[in-house]
Predicted model as a PDB file, atoms N, CA, C, CB and O in Angstrom, pLDDT in the B-factor column:
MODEL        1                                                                  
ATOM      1  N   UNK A   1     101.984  71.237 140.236  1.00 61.00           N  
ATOM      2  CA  UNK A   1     101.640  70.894 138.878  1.00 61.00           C  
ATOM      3  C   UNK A   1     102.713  70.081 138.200  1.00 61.00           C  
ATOM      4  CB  UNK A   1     101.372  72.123 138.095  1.00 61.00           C  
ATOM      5  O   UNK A   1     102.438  69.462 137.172  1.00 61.00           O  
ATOM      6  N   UNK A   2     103.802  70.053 138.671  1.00 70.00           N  
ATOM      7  CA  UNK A   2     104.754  69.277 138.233  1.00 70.00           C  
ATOM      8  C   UNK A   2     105.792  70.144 137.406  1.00 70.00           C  
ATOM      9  CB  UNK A   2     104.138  68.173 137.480  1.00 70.00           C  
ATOM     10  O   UNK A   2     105.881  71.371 137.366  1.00 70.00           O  
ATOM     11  N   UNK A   3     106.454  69.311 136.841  1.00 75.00           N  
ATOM     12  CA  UNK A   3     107.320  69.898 135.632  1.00 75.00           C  
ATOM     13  C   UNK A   3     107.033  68.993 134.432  1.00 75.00           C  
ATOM     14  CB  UNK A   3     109.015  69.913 135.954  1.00 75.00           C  
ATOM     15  O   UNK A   3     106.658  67.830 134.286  1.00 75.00           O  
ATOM     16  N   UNK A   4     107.491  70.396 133.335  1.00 68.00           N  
ATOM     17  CA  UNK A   4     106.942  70.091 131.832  1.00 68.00           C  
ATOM     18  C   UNK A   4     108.341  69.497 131.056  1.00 68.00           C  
ATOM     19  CB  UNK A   4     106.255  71.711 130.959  1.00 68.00           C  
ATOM     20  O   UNK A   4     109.096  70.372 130.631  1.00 68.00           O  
ATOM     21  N   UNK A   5     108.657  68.388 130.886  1.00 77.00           N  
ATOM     22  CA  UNK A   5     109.564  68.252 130.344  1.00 77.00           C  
ATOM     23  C   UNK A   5     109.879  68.073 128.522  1.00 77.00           C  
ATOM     24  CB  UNK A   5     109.821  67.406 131.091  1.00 77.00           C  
ATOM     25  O   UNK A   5     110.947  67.999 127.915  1.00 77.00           O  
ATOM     26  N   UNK A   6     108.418  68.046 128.020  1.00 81.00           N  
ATOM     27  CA  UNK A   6     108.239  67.708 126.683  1.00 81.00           C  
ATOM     28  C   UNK A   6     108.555  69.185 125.977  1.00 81.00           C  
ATOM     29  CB  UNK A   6     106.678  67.036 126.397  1.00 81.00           C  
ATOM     30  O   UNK A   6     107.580  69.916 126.153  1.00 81.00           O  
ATOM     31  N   UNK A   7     109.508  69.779 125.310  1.00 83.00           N  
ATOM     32  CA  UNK A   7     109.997  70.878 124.139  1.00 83.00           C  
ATOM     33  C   UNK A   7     111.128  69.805 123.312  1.00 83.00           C  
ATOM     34  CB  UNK A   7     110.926  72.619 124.952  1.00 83.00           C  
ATOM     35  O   UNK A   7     112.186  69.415 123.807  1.00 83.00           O  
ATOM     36  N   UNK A   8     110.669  69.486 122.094  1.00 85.00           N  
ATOM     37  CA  UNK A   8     110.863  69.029 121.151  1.00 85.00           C  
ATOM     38  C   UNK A   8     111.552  70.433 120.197  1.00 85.00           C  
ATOM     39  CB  UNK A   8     109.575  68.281 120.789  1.00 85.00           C  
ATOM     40  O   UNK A   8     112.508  70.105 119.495  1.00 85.00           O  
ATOM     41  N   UNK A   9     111.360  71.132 120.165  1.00 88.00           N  
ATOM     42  CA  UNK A   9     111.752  72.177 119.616  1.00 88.00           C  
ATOM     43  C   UNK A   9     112.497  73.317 120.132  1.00 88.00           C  
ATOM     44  CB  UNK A   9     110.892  72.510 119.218  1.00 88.00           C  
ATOM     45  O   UNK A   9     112.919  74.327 119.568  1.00 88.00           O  
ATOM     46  N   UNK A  10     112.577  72.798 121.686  1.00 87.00           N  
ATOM     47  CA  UNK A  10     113.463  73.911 122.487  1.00 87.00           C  
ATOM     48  C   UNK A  10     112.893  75.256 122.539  1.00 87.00           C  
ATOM     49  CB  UNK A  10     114.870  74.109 121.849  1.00 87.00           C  
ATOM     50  O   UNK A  10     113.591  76.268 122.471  1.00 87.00           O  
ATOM     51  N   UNK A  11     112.010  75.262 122.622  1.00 85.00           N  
ATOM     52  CA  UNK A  11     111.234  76.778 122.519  1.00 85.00           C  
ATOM     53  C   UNK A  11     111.394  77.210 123.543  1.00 85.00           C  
ATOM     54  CB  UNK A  11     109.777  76.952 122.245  1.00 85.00           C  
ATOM     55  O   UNK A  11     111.952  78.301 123.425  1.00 85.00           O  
ATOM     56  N   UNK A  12     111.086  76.789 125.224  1.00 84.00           N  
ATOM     57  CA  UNK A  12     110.873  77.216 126.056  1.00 84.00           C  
ATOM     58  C   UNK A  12     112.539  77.623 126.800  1.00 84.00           C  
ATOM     59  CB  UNK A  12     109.864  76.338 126.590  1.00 84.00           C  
ATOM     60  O   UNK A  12     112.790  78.365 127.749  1.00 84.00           O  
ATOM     61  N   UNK A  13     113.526  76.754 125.874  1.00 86.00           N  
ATOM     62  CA  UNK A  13     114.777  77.177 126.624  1.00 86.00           C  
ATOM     63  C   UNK A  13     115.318  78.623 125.744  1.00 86.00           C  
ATOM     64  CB  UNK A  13     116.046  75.758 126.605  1.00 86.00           C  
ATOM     65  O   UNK A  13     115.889  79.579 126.269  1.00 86.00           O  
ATOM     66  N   UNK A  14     115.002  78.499 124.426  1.00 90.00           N  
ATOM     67  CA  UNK A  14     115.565  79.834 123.772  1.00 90.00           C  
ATOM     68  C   UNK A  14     114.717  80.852 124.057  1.00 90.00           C  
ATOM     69  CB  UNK A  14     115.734  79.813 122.254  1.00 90.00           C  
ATOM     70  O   UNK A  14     115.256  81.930 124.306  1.00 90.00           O  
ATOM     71  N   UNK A  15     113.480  80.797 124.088  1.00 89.00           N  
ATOM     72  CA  UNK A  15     112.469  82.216 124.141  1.00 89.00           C  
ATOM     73  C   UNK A  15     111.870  81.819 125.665  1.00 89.00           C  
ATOM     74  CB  UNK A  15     110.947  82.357 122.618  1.00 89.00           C  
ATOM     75  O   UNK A  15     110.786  81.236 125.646  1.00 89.00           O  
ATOM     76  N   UNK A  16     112.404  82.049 126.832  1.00 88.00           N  
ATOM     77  CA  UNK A  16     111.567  81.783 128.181  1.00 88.00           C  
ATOM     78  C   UNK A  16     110.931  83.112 127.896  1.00 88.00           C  
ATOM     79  CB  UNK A  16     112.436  81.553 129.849  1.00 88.00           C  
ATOM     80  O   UNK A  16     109.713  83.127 128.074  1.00 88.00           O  
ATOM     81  N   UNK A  17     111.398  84.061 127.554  1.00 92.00           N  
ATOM     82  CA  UNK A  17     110.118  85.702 127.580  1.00 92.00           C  
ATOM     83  C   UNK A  17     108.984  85.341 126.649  1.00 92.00           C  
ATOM     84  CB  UNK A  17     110.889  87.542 126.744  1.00 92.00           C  
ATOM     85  O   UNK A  17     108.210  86.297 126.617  1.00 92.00           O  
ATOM     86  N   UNK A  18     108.533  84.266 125.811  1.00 91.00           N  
ATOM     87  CA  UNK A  18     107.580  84.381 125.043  1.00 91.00           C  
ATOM     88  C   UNK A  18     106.878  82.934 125.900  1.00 91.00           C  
ATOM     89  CB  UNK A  18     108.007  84.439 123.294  1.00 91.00           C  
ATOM     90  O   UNK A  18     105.671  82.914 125.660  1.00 91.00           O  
ATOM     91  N   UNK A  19     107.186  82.066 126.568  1.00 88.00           N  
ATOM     92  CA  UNK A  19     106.442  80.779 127.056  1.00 88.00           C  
ATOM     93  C   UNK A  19     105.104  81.199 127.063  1.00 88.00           C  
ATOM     94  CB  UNK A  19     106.868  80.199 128.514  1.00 88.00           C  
ATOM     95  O   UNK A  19     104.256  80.823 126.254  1.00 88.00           O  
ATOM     96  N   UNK A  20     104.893  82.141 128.174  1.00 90.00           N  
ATOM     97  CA  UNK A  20     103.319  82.323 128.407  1.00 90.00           C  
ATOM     98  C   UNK A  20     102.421  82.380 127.301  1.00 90.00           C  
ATOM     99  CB  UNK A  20     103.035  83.533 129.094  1.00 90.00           C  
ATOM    100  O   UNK A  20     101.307  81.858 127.280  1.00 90.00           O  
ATOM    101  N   UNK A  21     103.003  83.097 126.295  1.00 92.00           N  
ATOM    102  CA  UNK A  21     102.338  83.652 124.607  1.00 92.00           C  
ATOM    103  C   UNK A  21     102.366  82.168 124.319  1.00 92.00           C  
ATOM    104  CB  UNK A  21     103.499  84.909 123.238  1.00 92.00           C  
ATOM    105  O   UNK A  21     101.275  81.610 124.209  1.00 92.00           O  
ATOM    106  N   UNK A  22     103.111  81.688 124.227  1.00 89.00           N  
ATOM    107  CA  UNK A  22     103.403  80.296 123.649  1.00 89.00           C  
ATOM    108  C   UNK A  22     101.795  79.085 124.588  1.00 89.00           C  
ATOM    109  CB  UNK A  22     105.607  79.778 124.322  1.00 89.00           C  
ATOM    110  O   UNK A  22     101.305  78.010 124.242  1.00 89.00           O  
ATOM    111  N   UNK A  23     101.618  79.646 125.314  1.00 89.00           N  
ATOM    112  CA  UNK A  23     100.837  78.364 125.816  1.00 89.00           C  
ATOM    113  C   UNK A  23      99.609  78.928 125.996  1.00 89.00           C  
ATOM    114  CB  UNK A  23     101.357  77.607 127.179  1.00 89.00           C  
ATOM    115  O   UNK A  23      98.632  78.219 126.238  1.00 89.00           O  
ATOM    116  N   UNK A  24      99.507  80.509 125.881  1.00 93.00           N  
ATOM    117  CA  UNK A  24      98.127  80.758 125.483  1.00 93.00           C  
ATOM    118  C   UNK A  24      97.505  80.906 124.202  1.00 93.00           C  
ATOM    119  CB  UNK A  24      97.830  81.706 125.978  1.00 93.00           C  
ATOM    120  O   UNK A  24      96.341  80.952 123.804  1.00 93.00           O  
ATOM    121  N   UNK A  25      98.811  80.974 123.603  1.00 93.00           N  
ATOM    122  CA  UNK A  25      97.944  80.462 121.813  1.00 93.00           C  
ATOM    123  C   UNK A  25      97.958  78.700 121.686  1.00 93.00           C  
ATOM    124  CB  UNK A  25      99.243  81.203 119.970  1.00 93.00           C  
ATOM    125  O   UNK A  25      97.499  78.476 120.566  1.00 93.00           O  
ATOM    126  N   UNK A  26      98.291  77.369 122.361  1.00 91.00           N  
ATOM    127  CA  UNK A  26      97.817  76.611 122.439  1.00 91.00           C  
ATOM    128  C   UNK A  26      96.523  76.338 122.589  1.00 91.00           C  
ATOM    129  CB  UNK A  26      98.301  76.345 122.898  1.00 91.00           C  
ATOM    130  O   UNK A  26      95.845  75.668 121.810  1.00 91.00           O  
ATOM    131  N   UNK A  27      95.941  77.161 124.199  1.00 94.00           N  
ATOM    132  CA  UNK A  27      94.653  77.056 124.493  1.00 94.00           C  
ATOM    133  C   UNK A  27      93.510  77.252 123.335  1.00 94.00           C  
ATOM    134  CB  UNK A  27      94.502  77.954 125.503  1.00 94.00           C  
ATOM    135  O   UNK A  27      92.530  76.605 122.965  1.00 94.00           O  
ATOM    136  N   UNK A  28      94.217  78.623 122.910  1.00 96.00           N  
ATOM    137  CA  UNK A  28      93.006  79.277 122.260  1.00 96.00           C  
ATOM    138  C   UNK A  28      93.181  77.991 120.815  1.00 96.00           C  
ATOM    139  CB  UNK A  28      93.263  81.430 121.832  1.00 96.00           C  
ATOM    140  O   UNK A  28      92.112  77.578 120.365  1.00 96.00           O  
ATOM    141  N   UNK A  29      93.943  77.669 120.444  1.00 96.00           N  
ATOM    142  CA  UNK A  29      93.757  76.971 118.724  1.00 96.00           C  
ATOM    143  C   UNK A  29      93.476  75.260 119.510  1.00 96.00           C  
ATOM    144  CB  UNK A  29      95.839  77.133 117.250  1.00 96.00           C  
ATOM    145  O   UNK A  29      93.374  74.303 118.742  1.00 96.00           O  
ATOM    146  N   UNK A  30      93.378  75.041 120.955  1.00 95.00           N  
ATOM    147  CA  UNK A  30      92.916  73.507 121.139  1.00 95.00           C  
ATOM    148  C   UNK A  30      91.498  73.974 121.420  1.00 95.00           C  
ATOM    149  CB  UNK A  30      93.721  72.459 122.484  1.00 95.00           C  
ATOM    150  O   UNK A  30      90.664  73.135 121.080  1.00 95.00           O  
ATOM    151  N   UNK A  31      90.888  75.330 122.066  1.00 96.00           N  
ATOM    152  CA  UNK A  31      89.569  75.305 121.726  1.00 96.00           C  
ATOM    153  C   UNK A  31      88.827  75.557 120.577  1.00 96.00           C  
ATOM    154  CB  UNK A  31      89.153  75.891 122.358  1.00 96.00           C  
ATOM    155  O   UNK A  31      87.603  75.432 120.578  1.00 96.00           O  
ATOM    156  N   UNK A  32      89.442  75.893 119.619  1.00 96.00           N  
ATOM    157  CA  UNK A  32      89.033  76.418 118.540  1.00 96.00           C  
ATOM    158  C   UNK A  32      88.941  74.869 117.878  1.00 96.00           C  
ATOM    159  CB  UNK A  32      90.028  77.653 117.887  1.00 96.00           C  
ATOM    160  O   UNK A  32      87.969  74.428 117.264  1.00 96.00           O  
ATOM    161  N   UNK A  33      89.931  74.308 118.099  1.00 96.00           N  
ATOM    162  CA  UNK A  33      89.873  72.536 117.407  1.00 96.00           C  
ATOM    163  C   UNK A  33      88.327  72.004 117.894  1.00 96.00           C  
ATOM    164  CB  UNK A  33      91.393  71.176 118.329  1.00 96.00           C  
ATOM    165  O   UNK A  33      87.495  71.444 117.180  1.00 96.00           O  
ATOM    166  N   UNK A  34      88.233  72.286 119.044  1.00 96.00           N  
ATOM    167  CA  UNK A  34      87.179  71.726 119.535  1.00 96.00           C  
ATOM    168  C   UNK A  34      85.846  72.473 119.119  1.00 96.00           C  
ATOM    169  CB  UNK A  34      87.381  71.642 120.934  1.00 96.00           C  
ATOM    170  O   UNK A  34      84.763  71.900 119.238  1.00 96.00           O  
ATOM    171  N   UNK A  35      85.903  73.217 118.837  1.00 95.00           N  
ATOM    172  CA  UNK A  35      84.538  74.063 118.531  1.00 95.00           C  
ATOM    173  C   UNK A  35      84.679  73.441 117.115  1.00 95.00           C  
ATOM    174  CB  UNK A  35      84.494  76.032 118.698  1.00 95.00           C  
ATOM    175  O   UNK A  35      83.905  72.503 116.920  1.00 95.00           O  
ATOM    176  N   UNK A  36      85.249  73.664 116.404  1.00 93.00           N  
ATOM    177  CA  UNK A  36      85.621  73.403 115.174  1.00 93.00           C  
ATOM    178  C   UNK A  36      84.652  71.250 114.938  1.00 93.00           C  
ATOM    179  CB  UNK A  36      87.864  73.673 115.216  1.00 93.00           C  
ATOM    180  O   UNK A  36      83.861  70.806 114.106  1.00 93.00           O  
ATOM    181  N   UNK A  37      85.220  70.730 115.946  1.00 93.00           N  
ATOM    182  CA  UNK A  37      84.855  69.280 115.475  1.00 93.00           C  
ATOM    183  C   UNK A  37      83.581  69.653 116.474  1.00 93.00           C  
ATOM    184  CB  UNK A  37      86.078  67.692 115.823  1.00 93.00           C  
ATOM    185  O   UNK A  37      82.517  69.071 116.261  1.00 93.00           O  
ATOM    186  N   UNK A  38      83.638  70.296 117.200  1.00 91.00           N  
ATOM    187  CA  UNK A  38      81.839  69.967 118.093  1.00 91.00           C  
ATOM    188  C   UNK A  38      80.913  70.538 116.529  1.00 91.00           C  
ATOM    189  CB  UNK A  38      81.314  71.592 120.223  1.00 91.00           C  
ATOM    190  O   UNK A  38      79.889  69.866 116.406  1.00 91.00           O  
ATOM    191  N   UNK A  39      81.045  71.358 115.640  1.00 87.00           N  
ATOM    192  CA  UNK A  39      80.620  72.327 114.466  1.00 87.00           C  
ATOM    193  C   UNK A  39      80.448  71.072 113.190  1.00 87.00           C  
ATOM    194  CB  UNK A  39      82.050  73.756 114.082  1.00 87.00           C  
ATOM    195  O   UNK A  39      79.549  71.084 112.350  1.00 87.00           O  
ATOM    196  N   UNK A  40      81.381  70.175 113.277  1.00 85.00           N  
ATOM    197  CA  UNK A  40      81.527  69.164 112.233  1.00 85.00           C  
ATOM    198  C   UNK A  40      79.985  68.170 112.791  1.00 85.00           C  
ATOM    199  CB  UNK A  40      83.376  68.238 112.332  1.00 85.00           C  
ATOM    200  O   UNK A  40      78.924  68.358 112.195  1.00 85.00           O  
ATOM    201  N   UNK A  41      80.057  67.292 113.801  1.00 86.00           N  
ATOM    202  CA  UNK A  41      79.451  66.336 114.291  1.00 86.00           C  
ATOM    203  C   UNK A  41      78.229  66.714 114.863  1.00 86.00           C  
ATOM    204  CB  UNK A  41      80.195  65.735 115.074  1.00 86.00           C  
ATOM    205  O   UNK A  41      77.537  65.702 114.978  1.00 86.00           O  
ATOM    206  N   UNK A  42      77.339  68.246 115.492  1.00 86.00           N  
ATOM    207  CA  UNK A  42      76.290  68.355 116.164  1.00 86.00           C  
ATOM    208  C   UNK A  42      75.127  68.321 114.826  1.00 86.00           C  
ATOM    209  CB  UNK A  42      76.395  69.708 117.174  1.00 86.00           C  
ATOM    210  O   UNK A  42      74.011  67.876 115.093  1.00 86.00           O  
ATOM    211  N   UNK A  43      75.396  68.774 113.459  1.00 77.00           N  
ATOM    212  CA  UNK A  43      74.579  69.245 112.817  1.00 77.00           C  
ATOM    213  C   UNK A  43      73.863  67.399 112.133  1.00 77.00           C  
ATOM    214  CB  UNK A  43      75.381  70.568 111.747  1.00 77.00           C  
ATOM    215  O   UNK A  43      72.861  67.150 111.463  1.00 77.00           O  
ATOM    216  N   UNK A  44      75.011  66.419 112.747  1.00 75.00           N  
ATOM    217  CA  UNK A  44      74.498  65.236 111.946  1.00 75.00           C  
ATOM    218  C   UNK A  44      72.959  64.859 112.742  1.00 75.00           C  
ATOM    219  CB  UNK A  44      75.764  63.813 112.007  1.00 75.00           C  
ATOM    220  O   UNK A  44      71.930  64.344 112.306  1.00 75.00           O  
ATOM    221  N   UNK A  45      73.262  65.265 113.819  1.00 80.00           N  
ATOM    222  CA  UNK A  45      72.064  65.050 114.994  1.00 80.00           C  
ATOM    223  C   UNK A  45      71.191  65.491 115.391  1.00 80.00           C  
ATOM    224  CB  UNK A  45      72.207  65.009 115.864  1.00 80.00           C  
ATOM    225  O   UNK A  45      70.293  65.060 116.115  1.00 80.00           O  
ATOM    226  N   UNK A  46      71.448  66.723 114.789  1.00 78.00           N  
ATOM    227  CA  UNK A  46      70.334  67.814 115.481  1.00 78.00           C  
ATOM    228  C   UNK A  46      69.907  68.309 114.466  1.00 78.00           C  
ATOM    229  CB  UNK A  46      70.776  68.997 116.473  1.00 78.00           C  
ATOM    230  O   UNK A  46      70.500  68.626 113.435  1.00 78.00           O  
ATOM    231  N   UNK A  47      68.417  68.415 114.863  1.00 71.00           N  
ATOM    232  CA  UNK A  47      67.496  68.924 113.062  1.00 71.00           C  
ATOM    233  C   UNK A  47      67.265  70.275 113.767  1.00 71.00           C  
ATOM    234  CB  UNK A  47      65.472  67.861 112.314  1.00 71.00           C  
ATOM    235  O   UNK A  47      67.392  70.449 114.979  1.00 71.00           O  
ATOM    236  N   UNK A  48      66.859  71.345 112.734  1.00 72.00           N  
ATOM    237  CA  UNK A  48      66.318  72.410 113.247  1.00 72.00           C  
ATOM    238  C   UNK A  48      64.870  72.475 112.729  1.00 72.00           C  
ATOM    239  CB  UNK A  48      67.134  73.575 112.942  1.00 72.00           C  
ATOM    240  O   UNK A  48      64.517  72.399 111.552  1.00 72.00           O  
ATOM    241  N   UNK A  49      64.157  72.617 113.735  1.00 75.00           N  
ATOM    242  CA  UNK A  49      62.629  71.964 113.812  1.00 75.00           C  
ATOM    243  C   UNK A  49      61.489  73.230 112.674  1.00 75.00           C  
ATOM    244  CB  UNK A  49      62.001  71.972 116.031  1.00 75.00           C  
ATOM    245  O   UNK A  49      60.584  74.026 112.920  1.00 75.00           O  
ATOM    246  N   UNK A  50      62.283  72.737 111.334  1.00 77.00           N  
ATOM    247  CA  UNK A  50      61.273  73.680 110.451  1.00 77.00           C  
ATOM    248  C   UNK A  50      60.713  72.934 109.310  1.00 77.00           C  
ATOM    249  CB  UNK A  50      62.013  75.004 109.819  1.00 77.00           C  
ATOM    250  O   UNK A  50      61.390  72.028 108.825  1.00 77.00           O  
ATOM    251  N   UNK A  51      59.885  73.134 108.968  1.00 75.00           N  
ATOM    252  CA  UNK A  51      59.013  71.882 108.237  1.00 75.00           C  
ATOM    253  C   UNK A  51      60.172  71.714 106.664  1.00 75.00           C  
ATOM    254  CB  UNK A  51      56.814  72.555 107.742  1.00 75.00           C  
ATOM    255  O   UNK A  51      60.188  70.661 106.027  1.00 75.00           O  
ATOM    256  N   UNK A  52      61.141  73.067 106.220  1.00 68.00           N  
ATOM    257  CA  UNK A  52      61.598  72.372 105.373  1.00 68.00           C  
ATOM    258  C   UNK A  52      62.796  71.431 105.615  1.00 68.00           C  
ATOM    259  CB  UNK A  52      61.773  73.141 104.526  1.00 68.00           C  
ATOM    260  O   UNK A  52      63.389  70.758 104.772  1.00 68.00           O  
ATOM    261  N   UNK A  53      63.093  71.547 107.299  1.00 69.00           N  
ATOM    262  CA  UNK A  53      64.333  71.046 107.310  1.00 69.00           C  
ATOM    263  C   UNK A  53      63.829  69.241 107.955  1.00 69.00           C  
ATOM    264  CB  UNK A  53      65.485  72.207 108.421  1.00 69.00           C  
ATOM    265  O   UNK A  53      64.647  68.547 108.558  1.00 69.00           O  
ATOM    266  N   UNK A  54      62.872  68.925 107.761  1.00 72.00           N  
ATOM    267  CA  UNK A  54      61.736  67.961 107.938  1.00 72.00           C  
ATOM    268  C   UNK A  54      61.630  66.628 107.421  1.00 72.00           C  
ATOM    269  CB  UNK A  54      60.722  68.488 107.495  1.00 72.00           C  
ATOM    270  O   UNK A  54      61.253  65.601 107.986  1.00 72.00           O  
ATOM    271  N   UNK A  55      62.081  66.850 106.088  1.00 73.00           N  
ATOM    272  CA  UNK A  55      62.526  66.053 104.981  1.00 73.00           C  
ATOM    273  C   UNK A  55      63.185  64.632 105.190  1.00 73.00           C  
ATOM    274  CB  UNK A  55      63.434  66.847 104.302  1.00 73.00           C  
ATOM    275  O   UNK A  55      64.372  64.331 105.321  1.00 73.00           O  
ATOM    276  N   UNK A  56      61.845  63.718 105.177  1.00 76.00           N  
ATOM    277  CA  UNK A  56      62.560  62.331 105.693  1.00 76.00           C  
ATOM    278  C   UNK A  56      63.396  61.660 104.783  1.00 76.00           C  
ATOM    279  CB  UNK A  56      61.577  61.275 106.081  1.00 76.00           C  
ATOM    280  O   UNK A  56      63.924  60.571 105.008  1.00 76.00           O  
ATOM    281  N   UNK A  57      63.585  62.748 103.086  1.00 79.00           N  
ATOM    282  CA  UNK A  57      64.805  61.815 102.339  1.00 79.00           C  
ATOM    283  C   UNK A  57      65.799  62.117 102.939  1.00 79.00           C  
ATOM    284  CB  UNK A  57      65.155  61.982 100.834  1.00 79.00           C  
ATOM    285  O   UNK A  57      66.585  61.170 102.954  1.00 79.00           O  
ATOM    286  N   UNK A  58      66.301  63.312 103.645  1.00 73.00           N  
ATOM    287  CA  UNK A  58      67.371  63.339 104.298  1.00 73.00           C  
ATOM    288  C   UNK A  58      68.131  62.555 104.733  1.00 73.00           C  
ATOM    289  CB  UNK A  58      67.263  63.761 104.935  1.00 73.00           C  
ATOM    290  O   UNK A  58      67.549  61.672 105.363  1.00 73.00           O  
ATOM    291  N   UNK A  59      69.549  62.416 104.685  1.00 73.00           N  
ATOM    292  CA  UNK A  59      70.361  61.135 105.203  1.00 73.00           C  
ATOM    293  C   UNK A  59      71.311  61.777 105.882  1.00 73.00           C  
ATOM    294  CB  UNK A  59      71.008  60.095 104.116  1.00 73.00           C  
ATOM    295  O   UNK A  59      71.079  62.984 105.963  1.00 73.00           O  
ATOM    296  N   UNK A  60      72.451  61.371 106.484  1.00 69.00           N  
ATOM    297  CA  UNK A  60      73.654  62.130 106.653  1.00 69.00           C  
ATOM    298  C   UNK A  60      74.645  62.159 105.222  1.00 69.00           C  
ATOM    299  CB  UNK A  60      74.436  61.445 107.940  1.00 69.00           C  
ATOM    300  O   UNK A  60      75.759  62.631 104.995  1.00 69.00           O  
ATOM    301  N   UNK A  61      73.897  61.597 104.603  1.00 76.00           N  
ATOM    302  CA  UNK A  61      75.349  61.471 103.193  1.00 76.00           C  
ATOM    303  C   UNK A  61      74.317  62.777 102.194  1.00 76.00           C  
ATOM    304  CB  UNK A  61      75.585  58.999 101.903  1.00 76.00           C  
ATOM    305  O   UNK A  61      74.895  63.216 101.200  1.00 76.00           O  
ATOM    306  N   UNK A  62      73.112  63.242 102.437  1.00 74.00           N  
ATOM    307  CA  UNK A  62      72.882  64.404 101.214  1.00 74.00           C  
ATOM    308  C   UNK A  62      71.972  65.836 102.185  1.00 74.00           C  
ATOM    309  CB  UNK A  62      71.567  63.511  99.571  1.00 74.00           C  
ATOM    310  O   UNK A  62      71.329  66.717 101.614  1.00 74.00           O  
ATOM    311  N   UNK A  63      72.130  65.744 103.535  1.00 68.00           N  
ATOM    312  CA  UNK A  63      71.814  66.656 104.365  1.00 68.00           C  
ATOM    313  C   UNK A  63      72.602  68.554 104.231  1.00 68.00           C  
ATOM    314  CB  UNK A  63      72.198  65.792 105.678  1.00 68.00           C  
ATOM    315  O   UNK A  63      72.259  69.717 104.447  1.00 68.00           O  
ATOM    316  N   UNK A  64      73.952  67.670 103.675  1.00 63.00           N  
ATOM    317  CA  UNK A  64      75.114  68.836 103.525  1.00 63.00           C  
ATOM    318  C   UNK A  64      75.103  69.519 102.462  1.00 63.00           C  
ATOM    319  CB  UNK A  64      76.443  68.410 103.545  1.00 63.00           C  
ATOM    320  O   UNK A  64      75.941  70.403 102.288  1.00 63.00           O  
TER     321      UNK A  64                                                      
ENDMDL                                                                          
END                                                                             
């Protein structure tokens, strides 16, 4: 896998007992980013098929 040379903050040389903590709360807050913008952008596209949500004045600028 290589070596990680990017700590800007030296984290991994002062706290080596916390790294792992350290790179599994990355994961979890880069998926959460991602759920987060998949949550922003699916609703512009996707109707939910009910006659009030139907509404051909609908735009993306007054849907929200």
């Amino acid at each position: 896998w290589g070596t990680y040379q990017w700590d800007p903050a030296g984290l991994a040389t002062r706290y080596p007992e916390h790294l792992p903590w350290y790179r599994e709360a990355e994961l979890k807050h880069c998926r959460v980013a991602m759920l987060a913008w998949l949550g922003l952008i699916v609703p512009d596209f996707v109707r939910i098929p009910l006659d009030d949500f139907q509404d051909p004045t609908l735009t993306l600028e007054n849907a929200h």
